[in-house]
PAMIMI-955793 format. One line per field, with one value per residue (C-alpha): x, y, z; residue in three letters. Coordinates in pm, 1 decimal, padded with zeros to 6 digits. Layout:
PAMIMI-955793
c1	[X; ...]
c2	[Y; ...]
c3	[Z; ...]
code	[ala; ...]
end
This chain:
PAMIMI-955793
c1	[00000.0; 00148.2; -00027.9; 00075.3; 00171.1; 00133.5; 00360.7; 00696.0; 00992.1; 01125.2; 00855.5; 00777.0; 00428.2; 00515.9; 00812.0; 00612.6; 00327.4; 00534.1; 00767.3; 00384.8; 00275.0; 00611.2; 00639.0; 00326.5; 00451.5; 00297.8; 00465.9; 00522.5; 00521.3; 00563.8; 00494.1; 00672.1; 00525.0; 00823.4; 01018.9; 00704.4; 00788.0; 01132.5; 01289.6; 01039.4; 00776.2; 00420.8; 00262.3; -00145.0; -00187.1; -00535.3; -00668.9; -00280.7; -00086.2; 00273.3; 00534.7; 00934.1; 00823.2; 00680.0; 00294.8; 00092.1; -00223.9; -00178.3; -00181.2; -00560.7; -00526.1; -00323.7; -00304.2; -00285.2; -00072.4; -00025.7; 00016.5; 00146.1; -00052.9; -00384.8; -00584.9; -00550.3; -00245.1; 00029.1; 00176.8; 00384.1; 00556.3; 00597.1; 00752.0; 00963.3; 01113.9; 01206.2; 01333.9; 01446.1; 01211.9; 01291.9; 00968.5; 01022.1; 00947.8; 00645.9; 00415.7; 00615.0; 00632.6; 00244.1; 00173.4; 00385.7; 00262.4; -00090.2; -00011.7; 00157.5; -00087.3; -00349.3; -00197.3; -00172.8; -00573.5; -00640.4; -00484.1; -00627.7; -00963.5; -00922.1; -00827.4; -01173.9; -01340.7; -01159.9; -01280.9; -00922.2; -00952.1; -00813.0; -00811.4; -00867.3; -01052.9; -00884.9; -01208.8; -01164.3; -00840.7; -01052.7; -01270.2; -00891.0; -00871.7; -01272.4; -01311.8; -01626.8; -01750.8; -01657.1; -01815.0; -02157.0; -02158.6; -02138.3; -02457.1; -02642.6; -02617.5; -02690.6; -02321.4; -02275.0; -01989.6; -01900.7; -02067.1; -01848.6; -01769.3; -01587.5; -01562.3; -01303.8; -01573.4; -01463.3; -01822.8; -01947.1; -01698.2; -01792.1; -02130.2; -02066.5; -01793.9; -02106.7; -02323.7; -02099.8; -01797.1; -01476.3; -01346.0; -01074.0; -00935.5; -00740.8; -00662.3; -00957.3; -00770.4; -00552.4; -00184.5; -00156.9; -00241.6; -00570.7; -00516.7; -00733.2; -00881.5; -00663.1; -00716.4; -00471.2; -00656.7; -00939.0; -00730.6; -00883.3; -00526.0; -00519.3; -00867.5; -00799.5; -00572.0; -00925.7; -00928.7; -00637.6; -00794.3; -01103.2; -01020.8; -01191.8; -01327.5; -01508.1; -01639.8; -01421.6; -01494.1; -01388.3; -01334.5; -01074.2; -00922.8; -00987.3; -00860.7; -01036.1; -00890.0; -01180.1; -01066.7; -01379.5; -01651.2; -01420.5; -01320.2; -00937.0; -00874.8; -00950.5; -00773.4; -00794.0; -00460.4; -00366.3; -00214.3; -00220.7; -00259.2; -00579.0; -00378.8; -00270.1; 00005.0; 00306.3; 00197.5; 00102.9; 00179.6; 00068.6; -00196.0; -00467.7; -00670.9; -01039.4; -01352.3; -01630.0; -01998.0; -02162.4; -02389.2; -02022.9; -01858.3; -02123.6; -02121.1; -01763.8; -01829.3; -02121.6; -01903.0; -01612.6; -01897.8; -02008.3; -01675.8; -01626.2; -01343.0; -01178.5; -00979.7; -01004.9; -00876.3; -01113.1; -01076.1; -01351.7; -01389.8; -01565.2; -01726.1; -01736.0; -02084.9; -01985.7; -02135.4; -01917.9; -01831.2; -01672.2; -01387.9; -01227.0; -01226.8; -00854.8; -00832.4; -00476.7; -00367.1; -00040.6; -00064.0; 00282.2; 00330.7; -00050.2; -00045.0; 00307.1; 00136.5; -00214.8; -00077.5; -00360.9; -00272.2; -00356.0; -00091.4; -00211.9; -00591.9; -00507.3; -00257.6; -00551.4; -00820.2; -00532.0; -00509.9; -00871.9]
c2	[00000.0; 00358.9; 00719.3; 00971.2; 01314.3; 01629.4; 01876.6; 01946.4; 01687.3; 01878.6; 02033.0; 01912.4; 01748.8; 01573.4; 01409.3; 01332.6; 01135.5; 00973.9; 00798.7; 00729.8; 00563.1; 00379.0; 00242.6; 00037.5; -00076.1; 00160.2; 00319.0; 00682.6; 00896.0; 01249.1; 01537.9; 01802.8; 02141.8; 02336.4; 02212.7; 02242.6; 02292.9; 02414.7; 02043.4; 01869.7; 01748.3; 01656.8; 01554.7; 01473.6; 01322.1; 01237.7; 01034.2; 00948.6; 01179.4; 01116.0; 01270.7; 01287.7; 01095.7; 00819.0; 00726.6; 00754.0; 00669.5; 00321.8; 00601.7; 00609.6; 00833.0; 01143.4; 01341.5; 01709.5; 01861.1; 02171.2; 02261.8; 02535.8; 02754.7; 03018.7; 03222.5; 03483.1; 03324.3; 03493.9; 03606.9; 03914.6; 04010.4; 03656.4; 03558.2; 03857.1; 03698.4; 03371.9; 03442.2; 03814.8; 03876.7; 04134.0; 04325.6; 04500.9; 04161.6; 04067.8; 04019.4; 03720.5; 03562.5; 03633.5; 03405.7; 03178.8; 03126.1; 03121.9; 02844.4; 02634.2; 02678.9; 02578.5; 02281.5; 02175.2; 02229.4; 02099.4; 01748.1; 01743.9; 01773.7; 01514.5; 01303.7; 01292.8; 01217.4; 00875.9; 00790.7; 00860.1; 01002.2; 01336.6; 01470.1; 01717.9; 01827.6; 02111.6; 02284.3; 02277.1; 02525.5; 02748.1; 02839.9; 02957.8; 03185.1; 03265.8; 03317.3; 03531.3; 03291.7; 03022.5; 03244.3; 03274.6; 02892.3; 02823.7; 03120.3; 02940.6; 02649.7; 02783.7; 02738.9; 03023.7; 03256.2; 03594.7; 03900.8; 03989.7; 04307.2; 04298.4; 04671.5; 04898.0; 05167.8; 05392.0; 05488.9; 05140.3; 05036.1; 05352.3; 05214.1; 04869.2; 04942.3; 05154.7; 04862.4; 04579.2; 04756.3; 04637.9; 04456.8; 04270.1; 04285.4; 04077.5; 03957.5; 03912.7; 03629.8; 03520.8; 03563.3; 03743.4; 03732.7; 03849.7; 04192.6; 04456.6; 04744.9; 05001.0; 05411.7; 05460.9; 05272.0; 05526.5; 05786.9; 05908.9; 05920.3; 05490.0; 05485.3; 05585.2; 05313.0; 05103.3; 05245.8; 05054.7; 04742.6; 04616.1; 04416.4; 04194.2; 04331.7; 04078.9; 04136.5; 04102.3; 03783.0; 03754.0; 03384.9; 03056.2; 02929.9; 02611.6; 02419.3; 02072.3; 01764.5; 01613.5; 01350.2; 01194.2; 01213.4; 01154.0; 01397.4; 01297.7; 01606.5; 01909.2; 02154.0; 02545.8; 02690.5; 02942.3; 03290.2; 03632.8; 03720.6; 03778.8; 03559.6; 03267.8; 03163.9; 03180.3; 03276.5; 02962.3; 02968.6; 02624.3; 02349.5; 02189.0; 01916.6; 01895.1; 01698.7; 01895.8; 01896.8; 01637.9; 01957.7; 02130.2; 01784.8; 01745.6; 02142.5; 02076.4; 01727.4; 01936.3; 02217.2; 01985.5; 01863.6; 02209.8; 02310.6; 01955.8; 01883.4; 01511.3; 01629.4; 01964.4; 02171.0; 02400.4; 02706.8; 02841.5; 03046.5; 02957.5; 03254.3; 03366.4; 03217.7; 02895.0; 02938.9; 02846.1; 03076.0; 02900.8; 03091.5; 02870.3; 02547.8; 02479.7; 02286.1; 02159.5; 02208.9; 02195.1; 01908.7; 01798.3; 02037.3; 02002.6; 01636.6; 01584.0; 01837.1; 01621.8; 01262.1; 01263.6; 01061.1; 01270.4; 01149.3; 00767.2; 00847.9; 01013.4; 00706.9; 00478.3; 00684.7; 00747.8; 00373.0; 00235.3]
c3	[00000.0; -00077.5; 00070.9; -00049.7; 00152.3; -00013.2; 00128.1; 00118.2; 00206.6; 00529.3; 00685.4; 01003.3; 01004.4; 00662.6; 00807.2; 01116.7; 00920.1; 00710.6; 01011.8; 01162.8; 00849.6; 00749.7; 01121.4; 01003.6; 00698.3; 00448.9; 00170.6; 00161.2; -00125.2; -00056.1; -00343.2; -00314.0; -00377.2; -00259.8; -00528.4; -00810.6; -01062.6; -01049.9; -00908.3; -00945.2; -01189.9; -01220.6; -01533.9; -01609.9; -01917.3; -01959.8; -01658.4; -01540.4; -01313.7; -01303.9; -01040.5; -01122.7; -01459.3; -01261.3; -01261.9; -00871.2; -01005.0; -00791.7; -00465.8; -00355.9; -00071.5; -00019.5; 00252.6; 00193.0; 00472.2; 00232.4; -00117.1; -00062.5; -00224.8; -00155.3; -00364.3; -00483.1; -00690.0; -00612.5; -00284.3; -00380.0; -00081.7; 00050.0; -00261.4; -00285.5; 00067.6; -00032.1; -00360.3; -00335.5; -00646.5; -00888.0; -00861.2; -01229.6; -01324.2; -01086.1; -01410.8; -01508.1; -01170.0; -01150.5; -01460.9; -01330.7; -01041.1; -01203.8; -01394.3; -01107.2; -00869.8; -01167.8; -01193.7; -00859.4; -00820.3; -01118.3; -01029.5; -00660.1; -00790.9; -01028.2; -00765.6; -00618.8; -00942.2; -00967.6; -00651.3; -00490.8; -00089.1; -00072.9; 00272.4; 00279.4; -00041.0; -00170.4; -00198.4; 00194.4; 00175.2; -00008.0; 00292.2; 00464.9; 00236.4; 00200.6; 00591.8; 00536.7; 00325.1; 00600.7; 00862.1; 00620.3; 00564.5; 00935.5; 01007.2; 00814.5; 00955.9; 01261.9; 01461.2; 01672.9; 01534.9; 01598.1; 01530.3; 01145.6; 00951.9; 00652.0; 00523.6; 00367.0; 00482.5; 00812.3; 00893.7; 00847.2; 01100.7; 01327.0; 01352.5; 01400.6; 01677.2; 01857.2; 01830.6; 01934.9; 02177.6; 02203.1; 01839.5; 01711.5; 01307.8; 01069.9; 00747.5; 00523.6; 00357.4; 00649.3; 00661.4; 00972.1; 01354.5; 01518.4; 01703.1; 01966.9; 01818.0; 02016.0; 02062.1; 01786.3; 01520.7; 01564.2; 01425.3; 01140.8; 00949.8; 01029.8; 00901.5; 00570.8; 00542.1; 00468.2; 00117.1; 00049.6; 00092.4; 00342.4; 00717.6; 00862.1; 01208.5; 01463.2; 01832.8; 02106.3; 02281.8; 02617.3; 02733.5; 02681.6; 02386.3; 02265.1; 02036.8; 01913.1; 01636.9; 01463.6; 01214.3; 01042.8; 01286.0; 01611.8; 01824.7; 01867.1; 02103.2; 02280.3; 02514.0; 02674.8; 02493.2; 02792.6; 02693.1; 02778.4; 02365.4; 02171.3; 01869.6; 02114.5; 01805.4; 01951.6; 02248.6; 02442.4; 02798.9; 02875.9; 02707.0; 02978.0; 02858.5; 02851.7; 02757.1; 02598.1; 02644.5; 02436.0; 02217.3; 02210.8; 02023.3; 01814.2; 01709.7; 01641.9; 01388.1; 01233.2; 01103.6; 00979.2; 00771.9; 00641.5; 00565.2; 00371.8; 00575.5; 00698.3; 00954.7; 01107.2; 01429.7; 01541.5; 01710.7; 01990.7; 02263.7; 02596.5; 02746.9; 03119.7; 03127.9; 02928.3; 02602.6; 02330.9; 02023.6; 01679.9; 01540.3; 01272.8; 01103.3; 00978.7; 00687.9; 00802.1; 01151.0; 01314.7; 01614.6; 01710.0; 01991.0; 02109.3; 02077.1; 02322.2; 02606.3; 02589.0; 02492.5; 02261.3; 01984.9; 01715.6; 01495.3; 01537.1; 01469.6; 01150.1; 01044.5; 01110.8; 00949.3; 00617.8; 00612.2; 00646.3]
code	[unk; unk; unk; unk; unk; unk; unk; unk; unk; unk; unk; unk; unk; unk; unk; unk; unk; unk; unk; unk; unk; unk; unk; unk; unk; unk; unk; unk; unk; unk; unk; unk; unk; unk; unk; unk; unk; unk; unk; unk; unk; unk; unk; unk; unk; unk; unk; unk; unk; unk; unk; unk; unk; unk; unk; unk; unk; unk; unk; unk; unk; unk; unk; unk; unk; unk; unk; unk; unk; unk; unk; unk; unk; unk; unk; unk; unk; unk; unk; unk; unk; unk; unk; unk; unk; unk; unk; unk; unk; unk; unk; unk; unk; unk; unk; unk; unk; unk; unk; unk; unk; unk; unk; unk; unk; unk; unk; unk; unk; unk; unk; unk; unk; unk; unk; unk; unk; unk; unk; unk; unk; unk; unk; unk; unk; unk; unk; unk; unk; unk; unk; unk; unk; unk; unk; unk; unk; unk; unk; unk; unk; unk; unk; unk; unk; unk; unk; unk; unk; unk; unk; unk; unk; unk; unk; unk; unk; unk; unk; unk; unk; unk; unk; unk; unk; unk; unk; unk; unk; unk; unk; unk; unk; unk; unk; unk; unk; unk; unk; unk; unk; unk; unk; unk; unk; unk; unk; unk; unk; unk; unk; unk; unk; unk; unk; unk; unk; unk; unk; unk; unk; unk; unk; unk; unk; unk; unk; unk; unk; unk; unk; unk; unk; unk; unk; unk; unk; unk; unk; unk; unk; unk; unk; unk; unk; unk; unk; unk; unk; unk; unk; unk; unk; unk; unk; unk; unk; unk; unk; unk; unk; unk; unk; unk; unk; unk; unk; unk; unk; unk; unk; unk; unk; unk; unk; unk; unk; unk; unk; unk; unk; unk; unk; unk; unk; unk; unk; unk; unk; unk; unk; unk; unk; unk; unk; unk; unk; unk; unk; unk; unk; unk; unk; unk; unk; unk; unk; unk; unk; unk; unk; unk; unk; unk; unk; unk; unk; unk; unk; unk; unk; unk; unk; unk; unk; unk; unk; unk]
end
C-alpha cells in the first residue's frame, strides 16, 4: 500500500506522518510542492498523473498537509522573501505562479473524481482563504460565530464598533495574527488606510481558547490553549486538557462537515458564562506540539483513518 503526503519533504508534520505511516509498513510517497515545478515534476496526461516521470495513479489516498498555495495566486511580498524577487518583473512571476498553482488544483480535484480520498478536499483550503464565506456557511447552519464586519468603509466600522464595543481585526484572507482594536486605530489618518484594501473586524470575545482535532466524525482532542494574547500563536503559555460537552462535540463534527473537511482543528472560545463561540475550522492544523502536552494521539488516529 502507498499514501501519499502532499507537502513538502522537510517540513515538520510531513516528516512526522510519514515515520507514523512507514512504522506500520505503508509506503510513503511524498509530493513536493516546494520544489514544483522548479525540481520537481508533475505531469497529467489524460486520466494518469505522473510525479518525477513516474505514474501515482496506484496512490488512492493522499493526505494534503499543504500545497502550498492560496488564492488569490500569487503572494507578492511573500515571494519577494524567499526568492528576493525582482519586482520590475512581478508580471512574469504572476503568470507563473498562475499556472503552477493551476496545476496543482487541477490534479487534486481530479483526484476525487476517480474515486481517490483526498483529505482534505482542496475545496476545503478554499474556505482559509474565504473566511467570510466560512463564517456565512457556518450562520447558516446555525453554529454560533461571531458578530463579522468585513468593510473597507470607516463609517461602516464607526457604527458597528457603537453597536458591538470592544473589536478585534485581521486579514480578510488570512496571513496574519488576530489583534485589539486600540485608541490609535481610531485615528482618522489609520482609518484611511481602509481604502487601500477592506479588514476583517469581529467582536471582542472575552473567554478561553480552545482548540479541538476532529478527524472523520471523532473527536481525537480538545484543550484550553492558555495565553495572555488575543492571537494565542506563539503565544502559548501552557496546554490543559479537557472533555467537551456532548452539544459542544457534536457542534464541532457538524461544522467539519459544512466546511467539507476530513480532519479539522477548530478554534472556539468559551465565554465567562460557558457558552461556546466558533472561530475557525482549519483545513490543516499543526498538532505535534498540542499532541506531546495532551498525549492525545492525534498522529495515530489520523494514520488509522489514512489507512482504512
Amino acid at each position: 500500500m502507498r499514501i501519499g503526503i502532499v507537502g513538502a519533504e522537510y517540513e515538520a508534520h510531513t516528516v512526522h506522518m510519514r515515520e507514523v505511516l512507514e512504522n506500520r509498513r505503508v509506503e510513503v510517497l511524498i509530493i513536493d510542492t516546494v520544489l514544483f515545478p522548479e525540481e520537481a515534476t508533475i505531469s497529467l496526461i489524460e486520466d494518469e498523473v505522473k510525479y518525477q516521470g513516474e505514474s501515482i495513479e496506484d496512490i488512492s489516498t493522499f493526505y494534503v498537509r499543504s500545497v502550498f498555495f492560496s488564492h488569490p495566486p500569487y503572494d507578492l511580498e511573500e515571494q519577494r522573501k524567499i526568492k528576493k524577487i525582482d519586482l520590475d518583473g512581478w508580471y512574469a512571476d504572476y503568470m507563473g505562479e498562475r499556472e503552477r498553482q493551476s496545476l496543482l488544483a487541477s490534479w487534486l480535484k481530479s483526484a476525487t473524481l476517480k474515486g481517490k480520498r483526498v483529505i482534505n478536499p482542496i475545496e476545503s483550503f478554499d474556505l482559509h482563504y474565504l473566511k467570510a464565506y466560512q463564517l456565512a456557511l457556518l450562520r447558516k447552519n446555525n453554529i454560533p460565530v461571531p458578530l463579522t464586519l468585513v468593510t473597507n468603509d470607516s463609517e461602516e466600522l464607526k457604527k458597528f464598533q457603537k453597536e458591538v464595543g470592544q473589536l478585534v481585526y485581521k486579514p480578510v484572507a488570512g496571513g496574519a495574527g488576530c489583534k485589539m482594536m486600540i485608541e490609535e486605530d481610531w485615528q482618522e489618518e489609520r482609518l484611511k488606510l481602509l481604502r487601500n484594501a477592506p479588514v476583517l473586524f469581529q467582536e471582542y470575545i472575552e473567554g478561553e481558547n480552545i482548540r479541538v482535532y476532529v478527524i472523520d466524525n471523532k473527536i481525537v482532542s480538545s484543550g484550553i490553549i492558555h495565553t495572555r494574547e488575543v492571537d494565542y500563536r506563539g503565544h502559548e503559555e501552557a496546554i490543559e486538557k479537557i472533555k467537551l460537552p456532548t452539544d459542544i462535540e457534536n457542534m464541532c463534527i457538524k461544522a467539519k462537515e459544512i466546511c467539507g473537511m476530513k480532519f479539522t482543528g477548530i478554534d472556539l472560545k468559551r465565554k465567562p458564562n460557558k457558552e461556546f463561540v466558533l472561530i475557525e475550522c482549519n483545513p490543516s492544523p499543526m498538532f505535534i506540539g498540542f499532541q506531546e502536552v495532551t498525549g492525545d494521539p492525534i498522529d495515530e488516529r489520523l494514520a488509522d483513518y489514512l489507512i482504512g
